[in-house]
N, C-alpha and C positions, 0 to 999 in steps of 0.2 A: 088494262094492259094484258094483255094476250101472251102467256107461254110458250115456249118452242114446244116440238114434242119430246118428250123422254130419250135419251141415249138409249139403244135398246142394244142387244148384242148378244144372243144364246149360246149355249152351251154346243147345238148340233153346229149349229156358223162355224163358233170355234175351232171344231173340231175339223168342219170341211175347210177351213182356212190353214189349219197346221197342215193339214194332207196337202196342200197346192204348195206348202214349202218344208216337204218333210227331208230330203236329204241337209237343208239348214237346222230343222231341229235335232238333227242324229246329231249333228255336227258342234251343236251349240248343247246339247245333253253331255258329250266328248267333254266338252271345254271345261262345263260346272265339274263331271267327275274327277275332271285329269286336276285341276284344283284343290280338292278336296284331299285326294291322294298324295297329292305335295304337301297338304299342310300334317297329315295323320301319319304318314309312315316318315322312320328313321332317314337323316338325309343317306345312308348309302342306296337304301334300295328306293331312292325317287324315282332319279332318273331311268332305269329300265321297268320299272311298272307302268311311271306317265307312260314312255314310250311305245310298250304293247298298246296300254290303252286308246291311246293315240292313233296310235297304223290302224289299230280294230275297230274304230269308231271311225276313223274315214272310209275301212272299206265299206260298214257298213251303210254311211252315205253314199258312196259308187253304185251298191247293189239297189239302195231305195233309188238312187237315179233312174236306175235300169230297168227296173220292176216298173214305176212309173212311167218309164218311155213306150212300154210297152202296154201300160194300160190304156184308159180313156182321157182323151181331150182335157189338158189343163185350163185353167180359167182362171179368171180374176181373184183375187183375197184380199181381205182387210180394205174394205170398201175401197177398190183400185187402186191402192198404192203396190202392191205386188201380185205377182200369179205366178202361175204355175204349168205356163205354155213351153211346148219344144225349144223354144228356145233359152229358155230359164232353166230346162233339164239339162240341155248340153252342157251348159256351163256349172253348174251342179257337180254334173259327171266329172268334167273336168279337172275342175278344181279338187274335188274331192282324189282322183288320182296322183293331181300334183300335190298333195299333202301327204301320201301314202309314201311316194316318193323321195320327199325330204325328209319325213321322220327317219325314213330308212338308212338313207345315206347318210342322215347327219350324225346318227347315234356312233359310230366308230370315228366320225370328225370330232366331234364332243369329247368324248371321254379322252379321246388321244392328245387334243389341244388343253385340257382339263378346265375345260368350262361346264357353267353351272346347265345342266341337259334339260330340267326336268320345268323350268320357267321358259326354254328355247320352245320345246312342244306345246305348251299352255297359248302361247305368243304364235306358235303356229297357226292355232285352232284357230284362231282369234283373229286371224289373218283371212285364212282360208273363208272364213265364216262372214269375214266383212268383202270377198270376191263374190260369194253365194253371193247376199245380199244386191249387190250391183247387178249382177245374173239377171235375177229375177224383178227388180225396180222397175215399178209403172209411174211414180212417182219423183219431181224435181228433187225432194222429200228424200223419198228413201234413198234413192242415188247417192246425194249424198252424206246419207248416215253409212252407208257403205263404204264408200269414200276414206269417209275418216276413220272408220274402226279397222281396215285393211292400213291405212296411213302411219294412224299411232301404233300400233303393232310393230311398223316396219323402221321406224324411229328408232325403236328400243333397241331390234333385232341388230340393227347396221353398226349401233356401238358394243355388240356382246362380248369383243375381246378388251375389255377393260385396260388391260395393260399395254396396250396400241394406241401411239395418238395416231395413228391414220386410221384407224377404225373408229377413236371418238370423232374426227375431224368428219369422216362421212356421217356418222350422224348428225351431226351439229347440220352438214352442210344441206344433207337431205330433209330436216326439218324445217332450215329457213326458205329453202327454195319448194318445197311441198308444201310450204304455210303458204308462200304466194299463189303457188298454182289452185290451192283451196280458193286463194281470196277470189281470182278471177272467176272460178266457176260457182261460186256461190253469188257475186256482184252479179256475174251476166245472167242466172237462175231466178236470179231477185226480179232483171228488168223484164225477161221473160211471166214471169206470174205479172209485172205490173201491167205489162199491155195486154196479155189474156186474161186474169184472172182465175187461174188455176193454176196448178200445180199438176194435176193430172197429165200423163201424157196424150191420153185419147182427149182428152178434154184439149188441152192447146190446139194440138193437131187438127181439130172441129175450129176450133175459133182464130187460131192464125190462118188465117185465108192467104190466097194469091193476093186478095185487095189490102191482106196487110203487110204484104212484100216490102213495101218502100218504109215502113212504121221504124222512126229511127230505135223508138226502145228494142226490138225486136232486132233488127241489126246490128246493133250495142250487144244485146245479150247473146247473140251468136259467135261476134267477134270473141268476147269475153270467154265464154265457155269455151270456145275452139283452140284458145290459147293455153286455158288450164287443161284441155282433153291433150295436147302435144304436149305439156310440158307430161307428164302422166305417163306417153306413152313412148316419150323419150323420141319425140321425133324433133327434127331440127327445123328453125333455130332455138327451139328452146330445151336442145338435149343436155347444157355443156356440167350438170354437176353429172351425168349418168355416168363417166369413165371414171369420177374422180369416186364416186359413192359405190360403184362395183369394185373399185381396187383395194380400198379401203373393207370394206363388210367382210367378215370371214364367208369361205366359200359358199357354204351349203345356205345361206343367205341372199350373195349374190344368185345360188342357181335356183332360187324360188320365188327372188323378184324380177328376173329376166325374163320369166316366163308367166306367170302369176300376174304382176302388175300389169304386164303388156295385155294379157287375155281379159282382164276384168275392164281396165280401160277401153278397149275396143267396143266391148260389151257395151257399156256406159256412154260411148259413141253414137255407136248402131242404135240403142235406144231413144238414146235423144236428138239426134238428130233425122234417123229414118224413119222412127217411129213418132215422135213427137213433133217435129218440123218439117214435113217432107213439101208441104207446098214452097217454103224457103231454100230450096235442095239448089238453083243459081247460087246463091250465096253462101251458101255454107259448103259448096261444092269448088267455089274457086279459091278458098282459103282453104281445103282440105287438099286441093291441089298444087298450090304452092307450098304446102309444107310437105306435099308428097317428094316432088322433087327434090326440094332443097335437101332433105333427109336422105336418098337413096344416093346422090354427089357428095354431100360431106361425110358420111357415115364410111363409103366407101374407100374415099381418098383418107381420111383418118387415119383409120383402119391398116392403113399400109406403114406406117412408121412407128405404130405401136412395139415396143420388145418386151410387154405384161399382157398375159394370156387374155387377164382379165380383162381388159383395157382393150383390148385386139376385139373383145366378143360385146363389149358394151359398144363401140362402133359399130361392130357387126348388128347389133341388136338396131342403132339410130336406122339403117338401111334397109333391114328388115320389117319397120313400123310403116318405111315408104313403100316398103312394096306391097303391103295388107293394108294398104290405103288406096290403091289402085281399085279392090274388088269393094271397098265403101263407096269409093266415086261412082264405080261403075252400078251395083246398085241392084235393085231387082232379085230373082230367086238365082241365079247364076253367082253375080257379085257377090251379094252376102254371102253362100251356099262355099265360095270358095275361099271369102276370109275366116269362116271357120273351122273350114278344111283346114289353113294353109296353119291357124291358131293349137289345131290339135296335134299338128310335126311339128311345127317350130314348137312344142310344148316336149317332146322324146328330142329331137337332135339339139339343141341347143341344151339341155338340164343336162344329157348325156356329156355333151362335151366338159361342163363346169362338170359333171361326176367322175372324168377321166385325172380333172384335177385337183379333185379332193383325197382321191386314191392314189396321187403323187407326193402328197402335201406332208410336213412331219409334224413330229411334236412339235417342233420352235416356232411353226409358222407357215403359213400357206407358200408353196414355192411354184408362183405363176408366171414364172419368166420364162421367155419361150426357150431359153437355154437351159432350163429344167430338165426339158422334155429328151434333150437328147439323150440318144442311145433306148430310147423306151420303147423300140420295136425290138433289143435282144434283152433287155430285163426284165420284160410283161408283153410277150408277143398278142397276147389276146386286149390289154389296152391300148396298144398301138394300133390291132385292126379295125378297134371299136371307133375311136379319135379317129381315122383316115375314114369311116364311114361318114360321121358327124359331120368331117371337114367337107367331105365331098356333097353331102344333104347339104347344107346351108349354103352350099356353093350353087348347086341346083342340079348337080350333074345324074344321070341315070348310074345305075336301078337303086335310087334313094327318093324318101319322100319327097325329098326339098324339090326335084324335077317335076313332081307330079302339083306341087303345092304352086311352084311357080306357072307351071302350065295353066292352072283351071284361073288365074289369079291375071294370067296375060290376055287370055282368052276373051275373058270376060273384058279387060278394059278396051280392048281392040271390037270387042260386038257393041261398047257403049260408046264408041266414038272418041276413046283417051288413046291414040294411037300413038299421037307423040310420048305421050309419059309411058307407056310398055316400050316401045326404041328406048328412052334415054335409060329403063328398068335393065333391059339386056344388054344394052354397052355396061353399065355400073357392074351387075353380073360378071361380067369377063374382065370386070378388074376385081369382083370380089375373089376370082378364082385365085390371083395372084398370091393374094396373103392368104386363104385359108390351104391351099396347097404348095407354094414355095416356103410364105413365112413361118410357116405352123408343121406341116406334115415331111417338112427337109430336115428339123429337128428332131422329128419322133421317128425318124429312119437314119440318123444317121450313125453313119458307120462306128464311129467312138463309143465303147464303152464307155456308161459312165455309172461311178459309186456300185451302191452293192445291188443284189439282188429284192426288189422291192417286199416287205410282207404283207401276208395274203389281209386282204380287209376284206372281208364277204361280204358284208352290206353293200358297201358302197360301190361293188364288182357285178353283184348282182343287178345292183341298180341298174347301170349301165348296160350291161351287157340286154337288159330287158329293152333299155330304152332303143340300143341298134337292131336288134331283132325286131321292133317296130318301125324301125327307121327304113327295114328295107321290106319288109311283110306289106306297108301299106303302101310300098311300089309295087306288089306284087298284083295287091288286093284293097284298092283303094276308094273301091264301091261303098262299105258299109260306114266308111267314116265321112264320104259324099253323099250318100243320101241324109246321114244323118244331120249334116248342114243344112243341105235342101230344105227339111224338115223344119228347121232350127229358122231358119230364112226365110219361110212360108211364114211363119210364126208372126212376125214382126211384121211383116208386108202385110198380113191380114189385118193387125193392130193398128196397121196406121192407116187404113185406107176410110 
């Protein structure tokens, strides 16, 4: 009988393996200390230690993103299940910003609601770290080990106000319906490796042929996966726990999985089905576009009878999955080039808008009812012009990101021939206008004083105010975060070909 050969795997490998995913090891180095620190110092000073630690150790996965975008050609690691291509740096970068983000914002939500801070960061990390992961996934495998570690993280995070049963109730609700959406895309992963025999994504992508188009297992496992990839990314029909689980989650929760889950999902998308299954792009393309629609019509009409902010922006969010599903249909270096564009604003104008109402919010409890807001353009003139920025980006309107994000997003589906679905995107549009400017910004203007003069929270002020000063800079200047899609979109188009 005859031996295999030896497992081999050196120490240089190693090494050049950690380098193809080092903004995840900053980040996963972050996690082990920020742990450690919880268990050795006094519970008063946890919470503000973890959380320098925390901000310090995401920026410095932002900075290893960037130093690395700018070095040499990423490549494959860990015998193909991950690399370390532009496209797995954007999302790196990304993520790692939006962790920077929420530490920051949530540390005066934290201590002001007196929740435990310094297990919320640990849970960040860990979050953050299982988004990396997806990023950079060459692998059915790794995907979804990302998957799940971004999932249970967000489990926990949804019921952190203990003494809420609508914050336990979104947990509870977010794990049975996140445990399904696992099941499907693990079943349809499953049937997938059964008819190729791999798991690899360049490896499928080689042996799903055009001649195995009609292969029911492959058809099954696209259906499957496409189901758990919408439930994930909150598109409809399979949005309906996302209102009930953002209303429920304390804020600085809800504003790191509205943007976080969505960006990592897409990711997780774009990999597997444009890089993994692109001869299958028929079929996975007319089920990506009936969920495109149906999402940008109910998300939007929703959306209009909403009177919780929260609940107004989780619709918001179903409608917005359909319209960064336009530039997946459409496809090519354009298509992707501009779902990631459009991933890196909706990541500032939507977290801005949840930051505008955590710096509303009191000790008793999040106050996200759009009747909150009134009188908050004479109590906080500067939150009020931030929130009418947000309002008007997400609406799509000029000189805000959201215009320029909708532009390169329409564009693109009108040069791939989805003409009908950008018409049915711009009517939906001019009814999204409706409620993010009558329902939402007639409140934050209106004339009635109300209660006292708000106090100052600098974190969570600063947040914000950084996130609108992006929100209108990348109308200004909208080049370096489109080429870096391009980039990021070459990446993958290379991989799968």
């Amino acid at each position: 009988m005859t031996l295999a050969a030896p497992f081999s795997y050196s120490a240089g490998q190693a090494l050049a393996d950690l380098d193809q995913v080092a903004p995840l090891v900053a980040v996963v180095v972050t996690l082990v200390l920020a742990i450690l620190i919880d268990l050795l110092l006094p519970p008063r000073a946890r919470g503000q230690a973890v959380a320098v630690v925390a901000a310090a150790g995401l920026t410095v996965a932002a900075g290893v993103a960037i130093f690395r975008w700018f070095g040499p050609a990423g490549h494959s690691a860990y015998f193909g299940f991950a690399t370390g291509d532009k496209f797995a740096i954007f999302f790196e970068g990304l993520f790692a910003v939006l962790g920077v983000l929420t530490v920051a914002a949530a540390h005066t939500y934290l201590r002001r609601r007196r929740f435990l801070e310094a297990e919320f960061h640990v849970l960040t990390l860990a979050a953050v770290a299982g988004m990396m992961v997806m990023g950079s996934a060459t692998s059915l495998v790794t995907v979804f080990l990302g998957l799940e570690l971004l999932s249970i993280a967000l489990y926990v995070m949804c019921g952190w106000d203990r003494r809420a049963r609508s914050s336990q109730e979104a947990a509870a609700k977010y794990l049975l319906v996140g445990g399904f959406a696992s099941a499907f895309v693990l079943y349809g992963m499953a049937l997938v490796y059964g008819a190729t025999g791999s798991t690899l994504l360049h490896q499928i992508a080689q042996r799903a042929t055009a001649a195995e188009a009609a292969n029911p297992l492959v058809l099954l496992g696209i259906l499957l996966m496409g189901v758990g990839f919408a439930f994930k990314v909150s598109a409809a029909p399979f949005h309906m726990w996302t209102p009930d689980v953002y209303q429920g989650a304390p804020l600085p929760v809800t504003a790191f999985m509205s943007t976080g889950t969505k960006a990592a999902a897409f990711a997780m998308i774009i990999r597997v089905f444009a890089e993994g299954l692109p001869q299958q792009g028929t079929e996975w393309q007319a089920l990506l576009a009936f969920v495109a629609a149906t999402s940008m019509v109910v998300g939007n009409l929703m959306a209009i009878a909403q009177s919780s902010l929260k609940r107004l922006l989780a619709y918001s969010g179903v409608a917005h999955a359909g319209y960064i599903l336009i530039g997946v249909l459409a496809g090519g270096r354009a298509g992707l080039a501009a779902v990631l564009f459009y991933l890196g604003a909706y990541l500032f104008m939507n977290f801005g808008a949840f930051g505008v109402a955590m710096a509303v919010s009191g000790p008793e409890g999040d106050r996200d009812l759009l009747s909150d807001l009134d009188g908050l353009g004479r109590r906080q003139p500067l939150l009020a012009v931030l929130m009418s920025v947000f309002m008007f980006s997400l609406a799509g309107f000029p000189p805000t990101v959201g215009f320029m994000g909708k532009l390169f997003l329409f564009a693109a589906g009108v040069s791939a021939g989805y003409t009908w679905l950008v018409v049915l995107a711009v009517l939906m549009s001019a009814v999204s206008a409706y409620y993010y400017i009558w329902r939402v910004l007639s409140h934050v203007w209106a004339p009635e004083p109300a209660a006292a003069h708000l106090p100052s929270r600098h974190s969570a002020l600063a947040v914000v105010t950084l996130a609108g000063l992006v929100s209108l800079g990348l109308f200004v200047y909208p080049t370096f975060l489109l080429i870096a899609g391009q980039w990021g979109a070459g990446a993958v188009l290379a991989a799968g070909r």
